[in-house]
C-alpha positions as CSV (number, residue, x, y, z in Angstrom):
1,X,13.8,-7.6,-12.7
2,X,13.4,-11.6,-12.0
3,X,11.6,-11.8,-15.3
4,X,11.2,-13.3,-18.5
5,X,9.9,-10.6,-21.0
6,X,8.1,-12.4,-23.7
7,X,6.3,-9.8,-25.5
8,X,5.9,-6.1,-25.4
9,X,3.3,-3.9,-26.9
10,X,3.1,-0.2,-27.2
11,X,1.0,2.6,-28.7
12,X,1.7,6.2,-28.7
13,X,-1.4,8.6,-29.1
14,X,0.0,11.7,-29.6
15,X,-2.6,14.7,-28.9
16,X,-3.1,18.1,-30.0
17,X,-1.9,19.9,-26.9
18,X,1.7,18.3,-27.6
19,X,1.1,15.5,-25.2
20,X,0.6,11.7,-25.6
21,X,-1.5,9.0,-24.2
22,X,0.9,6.1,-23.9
23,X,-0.6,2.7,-23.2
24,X,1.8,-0.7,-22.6
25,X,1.2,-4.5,-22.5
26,X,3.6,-6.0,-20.7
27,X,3.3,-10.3,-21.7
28,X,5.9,-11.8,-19.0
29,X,6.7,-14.4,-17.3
30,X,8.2,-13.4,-13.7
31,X,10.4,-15.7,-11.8
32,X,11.8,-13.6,-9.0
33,X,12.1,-10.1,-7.6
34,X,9.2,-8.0,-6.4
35,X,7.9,-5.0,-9.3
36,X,8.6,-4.1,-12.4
37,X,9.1,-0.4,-13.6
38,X,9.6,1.3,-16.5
39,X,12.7,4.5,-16.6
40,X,11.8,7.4,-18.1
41,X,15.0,9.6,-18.3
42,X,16.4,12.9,-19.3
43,X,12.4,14.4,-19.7
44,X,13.0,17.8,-19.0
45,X,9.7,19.7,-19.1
46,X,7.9,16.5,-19.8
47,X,5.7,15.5,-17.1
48,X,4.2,12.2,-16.5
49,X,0.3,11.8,-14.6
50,X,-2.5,9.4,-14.3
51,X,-0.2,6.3,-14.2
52,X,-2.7,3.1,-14.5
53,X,-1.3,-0.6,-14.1
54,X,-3.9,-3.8,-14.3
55,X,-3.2,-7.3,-14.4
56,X,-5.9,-9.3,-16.5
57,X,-8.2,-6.9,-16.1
58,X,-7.8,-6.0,-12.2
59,X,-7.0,-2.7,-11.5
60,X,-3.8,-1.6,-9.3
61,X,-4.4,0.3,-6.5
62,X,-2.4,4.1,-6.9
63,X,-0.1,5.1,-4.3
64,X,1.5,7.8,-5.4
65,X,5.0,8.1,-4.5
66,X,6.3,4.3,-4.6
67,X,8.9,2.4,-2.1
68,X,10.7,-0.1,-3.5
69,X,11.4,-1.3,0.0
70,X,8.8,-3.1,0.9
71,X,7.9,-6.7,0.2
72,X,6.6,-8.4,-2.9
73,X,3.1,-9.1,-0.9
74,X,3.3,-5.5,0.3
75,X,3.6,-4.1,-3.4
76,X,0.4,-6.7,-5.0
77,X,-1.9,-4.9,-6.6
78,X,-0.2,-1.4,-6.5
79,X,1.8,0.4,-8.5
80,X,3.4,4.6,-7.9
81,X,5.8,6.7,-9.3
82,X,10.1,7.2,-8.1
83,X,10.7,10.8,-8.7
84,X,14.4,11.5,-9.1
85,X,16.3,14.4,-10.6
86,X,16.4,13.6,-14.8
87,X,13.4,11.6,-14.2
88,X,11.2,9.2,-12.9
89,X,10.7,5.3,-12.6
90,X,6.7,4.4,-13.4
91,X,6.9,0.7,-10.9
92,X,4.3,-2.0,-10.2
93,X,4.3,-5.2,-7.8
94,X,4.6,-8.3,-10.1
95,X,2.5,-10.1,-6.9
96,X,2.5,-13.8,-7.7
97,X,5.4,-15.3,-9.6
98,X,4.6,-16.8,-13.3
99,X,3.0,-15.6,-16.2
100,X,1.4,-12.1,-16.2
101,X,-0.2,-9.8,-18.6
102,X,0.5,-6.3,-17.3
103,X,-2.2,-3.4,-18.8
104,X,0.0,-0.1,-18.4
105,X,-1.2,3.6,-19.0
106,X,0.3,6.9,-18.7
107,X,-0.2,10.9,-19.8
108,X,2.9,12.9,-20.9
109,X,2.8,16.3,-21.4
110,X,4.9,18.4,-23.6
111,X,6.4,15.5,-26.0
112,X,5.7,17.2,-29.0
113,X,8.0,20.0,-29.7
114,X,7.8,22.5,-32.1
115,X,11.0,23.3,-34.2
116,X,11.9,25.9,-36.7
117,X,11.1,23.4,-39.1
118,X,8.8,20.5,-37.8
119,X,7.2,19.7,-34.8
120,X,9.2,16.3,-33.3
121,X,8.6,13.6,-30.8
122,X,11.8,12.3,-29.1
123,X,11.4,9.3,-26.6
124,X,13.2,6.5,-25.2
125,X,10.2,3.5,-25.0
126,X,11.8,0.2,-24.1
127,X,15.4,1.1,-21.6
128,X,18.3,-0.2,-22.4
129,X,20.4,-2.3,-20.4
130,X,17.5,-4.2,-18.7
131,X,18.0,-7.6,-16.7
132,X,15.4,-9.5,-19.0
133,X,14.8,-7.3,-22.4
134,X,11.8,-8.1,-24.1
135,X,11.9,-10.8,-26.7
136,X,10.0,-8.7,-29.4
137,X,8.7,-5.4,-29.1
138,X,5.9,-3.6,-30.8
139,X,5.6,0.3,-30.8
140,X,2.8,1.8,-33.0
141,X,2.8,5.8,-33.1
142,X,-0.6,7.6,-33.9
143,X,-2.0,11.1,-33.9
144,X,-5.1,12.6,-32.6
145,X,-6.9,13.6,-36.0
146,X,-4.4,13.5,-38.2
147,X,-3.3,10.0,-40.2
148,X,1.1,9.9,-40.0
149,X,2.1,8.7,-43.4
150,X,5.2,9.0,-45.9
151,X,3.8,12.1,-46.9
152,X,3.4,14.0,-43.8
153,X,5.7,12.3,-41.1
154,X,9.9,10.9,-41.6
155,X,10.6,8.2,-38.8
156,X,13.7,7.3,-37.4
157,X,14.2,4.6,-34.9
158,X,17.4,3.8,-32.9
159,X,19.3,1.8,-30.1
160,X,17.1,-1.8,-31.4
């Protein structure tokens, strides 16, 4: 990515219908390339809408489907979506080069399954195997009216 990932910030809002409200702040300090994007993998029925990227407050313009092909100019201030077959890669121009604080927001449906037993929430948040991997990472999970504590909710968390 051409990018120095200082600090990463997530929160999960996990809603009623089974979907969540995911919102990312993205602290970095970019040094080459053009965009950044975030891989979302194996989703199945999971389906991702109203992708929203900002830097310090100013708001990316959406083009839908995104081309990584074009130039880093061409990609300021704009941000889409690569569809592809297990899928989908949520990208962004990184526009000037140095420090940035990128404001990201997406809606997932179906996240919450329902099991015999429990309902779960699987997800991948941060990828593996990235050119620059965040420094430090913060992920904080929540519920739409309902508080997640020891007595009501087990955790796991994997692949640090």
């Amino acid at each position: 990515m051409g990018l120095l990932a200082l600090f990463v910030s997530i929160l999960v809002q996990l809603q009623a219908d089974g979907s969540a409200r995911i919102s990312e702040r993205w602290e970095i300090d970019a040094v080459s390339g053009t965009e950044m994007y975030l891989v979302r993998r194996n989703l199945g029925d999971i389906g991702i809408s109203d992708f929203r990227v900002s830097d310090s407050g100013m708001e990316f313009l959406d083009t839908g489907d995104w081309d990584s092909s074009l130039s880093r100019e061409e990609k300021r201030g704009k941000c889409g979506i690569v569809r592809k077959s297990d899928g989908a890669e949520l990208c962004w121009g990184i526009g000037n080069y140095g420090p940035h604080t990128f404001e990201v927001s997406y809606e997932m449906t179906n996240t919450v399954k329902t099991l015999q037993d429990y309902d779960s929430f699987h997800m991948q948040l941060v990828s593996p195997g990235l050119s620059s991997p965040p420094q430090h990472v913060k992920v904080v999970i929540g519920a739409e009216g309902v508080q997640l504590d020891t007595t009501n909710t087990r955790m796991w968390g994997f692949g640090y």
